[in-house]
C-alpha positions in Angstrom: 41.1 -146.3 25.9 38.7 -143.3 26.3 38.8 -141.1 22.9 39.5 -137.5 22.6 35.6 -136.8 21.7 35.1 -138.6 25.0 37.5 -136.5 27.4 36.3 -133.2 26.0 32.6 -134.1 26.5 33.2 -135.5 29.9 35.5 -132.0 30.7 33.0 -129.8 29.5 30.7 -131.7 31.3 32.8 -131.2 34.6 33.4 -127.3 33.7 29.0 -127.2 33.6 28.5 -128.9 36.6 31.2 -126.5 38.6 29.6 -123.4 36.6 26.6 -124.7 38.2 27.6 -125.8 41.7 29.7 -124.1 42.9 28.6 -120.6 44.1 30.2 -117.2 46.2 27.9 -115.5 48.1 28.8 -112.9 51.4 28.7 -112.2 54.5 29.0 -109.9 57.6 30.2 -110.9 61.3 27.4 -109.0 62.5 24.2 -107.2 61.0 24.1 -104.4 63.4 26.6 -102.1 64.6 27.5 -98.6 65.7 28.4 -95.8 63.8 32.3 -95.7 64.0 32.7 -99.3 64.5 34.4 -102.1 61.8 32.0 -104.5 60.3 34.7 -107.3 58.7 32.8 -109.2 55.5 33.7 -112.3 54.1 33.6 -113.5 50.2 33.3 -117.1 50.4 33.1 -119.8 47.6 31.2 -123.3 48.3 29.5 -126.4 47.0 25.8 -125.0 48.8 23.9 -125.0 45.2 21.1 -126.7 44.3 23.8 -130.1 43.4 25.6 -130.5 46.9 22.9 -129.3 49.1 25.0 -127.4 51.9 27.0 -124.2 53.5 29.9 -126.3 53.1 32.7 -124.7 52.0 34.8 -125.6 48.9 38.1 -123.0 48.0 39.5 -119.5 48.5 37.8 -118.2 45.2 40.4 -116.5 42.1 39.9 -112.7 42.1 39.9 -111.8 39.0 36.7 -110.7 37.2 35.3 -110.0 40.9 33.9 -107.4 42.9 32.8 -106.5 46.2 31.4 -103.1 47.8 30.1 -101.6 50.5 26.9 -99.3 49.7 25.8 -96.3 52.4 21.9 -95.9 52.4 23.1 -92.3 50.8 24.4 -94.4 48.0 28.1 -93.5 48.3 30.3 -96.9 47.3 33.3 -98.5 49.1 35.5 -100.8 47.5 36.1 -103.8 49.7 38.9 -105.6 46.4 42.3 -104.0 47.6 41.6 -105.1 50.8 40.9 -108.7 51.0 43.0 -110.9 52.7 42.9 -115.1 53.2 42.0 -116.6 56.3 43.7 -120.1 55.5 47.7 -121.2 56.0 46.9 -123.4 52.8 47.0 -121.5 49.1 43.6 -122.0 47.9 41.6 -122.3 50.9 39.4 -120.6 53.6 38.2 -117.5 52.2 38.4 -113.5 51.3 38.0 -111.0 54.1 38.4 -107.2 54.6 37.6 -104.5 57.3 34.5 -101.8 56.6 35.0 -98.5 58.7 31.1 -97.4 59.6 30.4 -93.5 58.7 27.3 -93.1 58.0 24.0 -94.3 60.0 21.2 -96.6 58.5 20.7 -100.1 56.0 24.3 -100.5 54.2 24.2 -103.1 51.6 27.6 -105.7 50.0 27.0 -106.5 47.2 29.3 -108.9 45.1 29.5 -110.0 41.3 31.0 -112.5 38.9 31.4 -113.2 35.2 33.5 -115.8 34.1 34.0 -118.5 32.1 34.2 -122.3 32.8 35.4 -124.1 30.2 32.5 -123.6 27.8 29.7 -122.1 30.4 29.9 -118.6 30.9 29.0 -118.7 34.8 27.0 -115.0 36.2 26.9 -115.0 39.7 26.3 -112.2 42.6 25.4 -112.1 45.8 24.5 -109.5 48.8 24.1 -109.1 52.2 22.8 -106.7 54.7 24.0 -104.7 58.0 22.3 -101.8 59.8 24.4 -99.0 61.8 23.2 -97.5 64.7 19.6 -97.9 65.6 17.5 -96.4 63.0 18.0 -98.0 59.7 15.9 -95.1 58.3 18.2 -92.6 59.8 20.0 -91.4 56.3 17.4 -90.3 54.0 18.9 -92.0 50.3 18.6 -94.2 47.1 19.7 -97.5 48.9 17.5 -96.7 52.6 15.2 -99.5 51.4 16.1 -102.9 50.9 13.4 -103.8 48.6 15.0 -101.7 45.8 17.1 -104.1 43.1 21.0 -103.3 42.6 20.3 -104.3 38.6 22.3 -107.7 39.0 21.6 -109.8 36.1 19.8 -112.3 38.6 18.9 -110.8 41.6 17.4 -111.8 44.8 15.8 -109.0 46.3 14.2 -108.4 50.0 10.7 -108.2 50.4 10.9 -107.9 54.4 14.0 -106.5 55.6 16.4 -108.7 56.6 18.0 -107.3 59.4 15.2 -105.4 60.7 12.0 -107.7 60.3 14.2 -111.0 61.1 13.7 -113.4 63.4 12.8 -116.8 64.2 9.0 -117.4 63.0 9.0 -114.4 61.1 9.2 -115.0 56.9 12.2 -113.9 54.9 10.2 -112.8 51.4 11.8 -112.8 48.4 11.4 -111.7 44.9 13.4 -113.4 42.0 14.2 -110.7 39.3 16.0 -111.6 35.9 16.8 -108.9 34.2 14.9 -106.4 35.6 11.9 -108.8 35.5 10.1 -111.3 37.9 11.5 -114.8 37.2 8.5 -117.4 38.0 8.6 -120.9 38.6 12.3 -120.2 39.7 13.7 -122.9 42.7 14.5 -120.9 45.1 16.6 -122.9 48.1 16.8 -121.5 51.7 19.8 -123.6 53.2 20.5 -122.8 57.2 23.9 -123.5 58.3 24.8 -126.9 59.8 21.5 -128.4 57.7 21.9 -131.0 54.5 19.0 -130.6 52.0 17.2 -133.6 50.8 18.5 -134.9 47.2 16.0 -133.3 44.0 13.5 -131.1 45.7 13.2 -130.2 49.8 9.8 -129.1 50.5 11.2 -128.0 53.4 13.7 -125.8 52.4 12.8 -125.2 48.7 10.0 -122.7 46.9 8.9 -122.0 44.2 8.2 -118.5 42.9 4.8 -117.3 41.8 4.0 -115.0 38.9 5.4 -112.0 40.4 8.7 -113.5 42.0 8.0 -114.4 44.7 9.1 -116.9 47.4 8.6 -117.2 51.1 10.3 -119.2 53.8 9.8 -118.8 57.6 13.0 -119.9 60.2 12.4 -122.0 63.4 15.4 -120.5 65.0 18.0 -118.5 65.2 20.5 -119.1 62.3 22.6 -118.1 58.9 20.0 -118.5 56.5 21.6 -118.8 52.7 19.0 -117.8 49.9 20.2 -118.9 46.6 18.4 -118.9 43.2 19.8 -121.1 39.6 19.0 -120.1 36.3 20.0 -121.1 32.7 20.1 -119.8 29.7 21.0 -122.5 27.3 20.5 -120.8 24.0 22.6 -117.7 25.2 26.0 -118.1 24.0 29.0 -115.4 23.0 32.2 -115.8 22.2 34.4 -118.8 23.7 31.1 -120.1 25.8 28.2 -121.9 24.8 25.4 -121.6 27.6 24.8 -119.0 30.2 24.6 -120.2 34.0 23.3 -117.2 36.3 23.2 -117.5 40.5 22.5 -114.9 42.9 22.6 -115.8 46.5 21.2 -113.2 49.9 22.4 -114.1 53.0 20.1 -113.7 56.1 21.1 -113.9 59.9 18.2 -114.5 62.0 18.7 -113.1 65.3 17.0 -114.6 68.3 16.1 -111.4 69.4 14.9 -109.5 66.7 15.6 -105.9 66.1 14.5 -103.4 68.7 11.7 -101.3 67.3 12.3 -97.5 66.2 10.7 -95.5 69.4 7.6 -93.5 68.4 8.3 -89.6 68.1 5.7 -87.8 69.8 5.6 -83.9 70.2 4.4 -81.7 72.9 1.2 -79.8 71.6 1.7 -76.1 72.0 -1.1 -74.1 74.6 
């Protein structure tokens, strides 16, 4: 007969692992569109971490303590929350989706967080995603034109080369690992490409680790969803009702097979 000692190690065990596992990230149905037209995103929960190794998908995720947005490269904010809607006959499954009205030309970002508790882990988790409108991502002048600039999620994942515009297969997706504002070295950084199972501990193939400033690079064969996620704990960091902090933040990149056209050279006529 297992003893209560045993059953609450072996839940909080379970509630660590899940904390761990089991991550949201985002997405968009496409990453370019014109101005006026309805980009839908997804919130989706699934067992892709570092512990299942996949895109797979697990459960419709609880809303409370979420969010989910929709910034304009002029740095106005949508709230996608009042709008999401399952996708799945069964309570509990498929996942969160909602319509985004386009106004505004240039690099919009979604950007999602998390904070709650599992059991005794406090779990941090956010994730983002990219989409340009129209066909100059520079178009609007603004804080949130470039996507190399951090949204100040606790971990972070942020772009190096854009991932809309400089995507493609054989080109790098660059990365830089920030935690808390600061570059996060030595940090596994997994790049999971839908339909592919990772190896078990550490795929060279589709696994980095970042250097002193950050950074991680891995270049796609083909066209794909590419899935960028990044673990980190803090075991020592504990509050009220939770022991241990677990953070994740996740990027998702869709790799075109043809890239992005390229913005057309302005030239003016010299005056006589």
């Amino acid at each position: 007969m297992k003893t209560l000692s045993t059953i609450v190690a072996a839940a909080l065990l379970t509630a660590s692992a899940q904390a761990h596992a089991h991550d949201t990230w985002v997405e968009v149905n496409t990453p370019e569109v014109r101005e006026g037209n309805v980009v839908h995103v997804d919130l989706k929960l699934g067992n892709h971490g570092n512990d299942h190794r996949d895109f797979k998908l697990h459960s419709l995720i609880t809303l409370d303590n979420v969010s989910l947005s929709v910034m304009a490269p002029c740095g106005c904010e949508a709230d996608l929350k009042p709008n999401l809607i399952g996708t799945a006959y069964e309570p509990k499954q498929g996942y969160w989706t909602a319509p985004y009205t386009t106004t505004k030309p240039g690099l919009h970002v979604v950007s999602h967080e998390l904070d709650t508790l599992h059991g005794k882990i406090r779990a941090i988790k956010s994730a983002k995603t990219y989409f340009v409108v129209g066909p100059d991502p520079t178009a609007t002048k603004g804080p949130l034109m470039r996507c190399d600039r951090p949204l100040g999620h606790p971990l972070e994942l942020v772009p190096v080369t854009n991932p809309v515009t400089e995507s493609g297969p054989n080109t790098p997706i660059r990365v830089r690992v920030l935690f808390e504002g600061k570059p996060l070295a030595n940090g596994r950084v997994t790049f999971i490409p839908r339909g592919q199972q990772l190896a078990e501990e550490f795929d060279e193939t589709f696994e980095r680790r970042t250097d002193a400033k950050g950074e991680a690079e891995f270049t796609p064969t083909e066209a794909n969803v590419i899935l960028v996620v990044i673990h980190h704990k803090e075991a020592e960091r504990s509050g009220d009702g939770y022991d241990a902090t677990y953070y994740s933040a996740a990027l998702t990149v869709a790799v075109p097979q043809v890239p992005f056209p390229k913005p057309a050279i302005k030239t003016t006529t010299a005056s006589r």
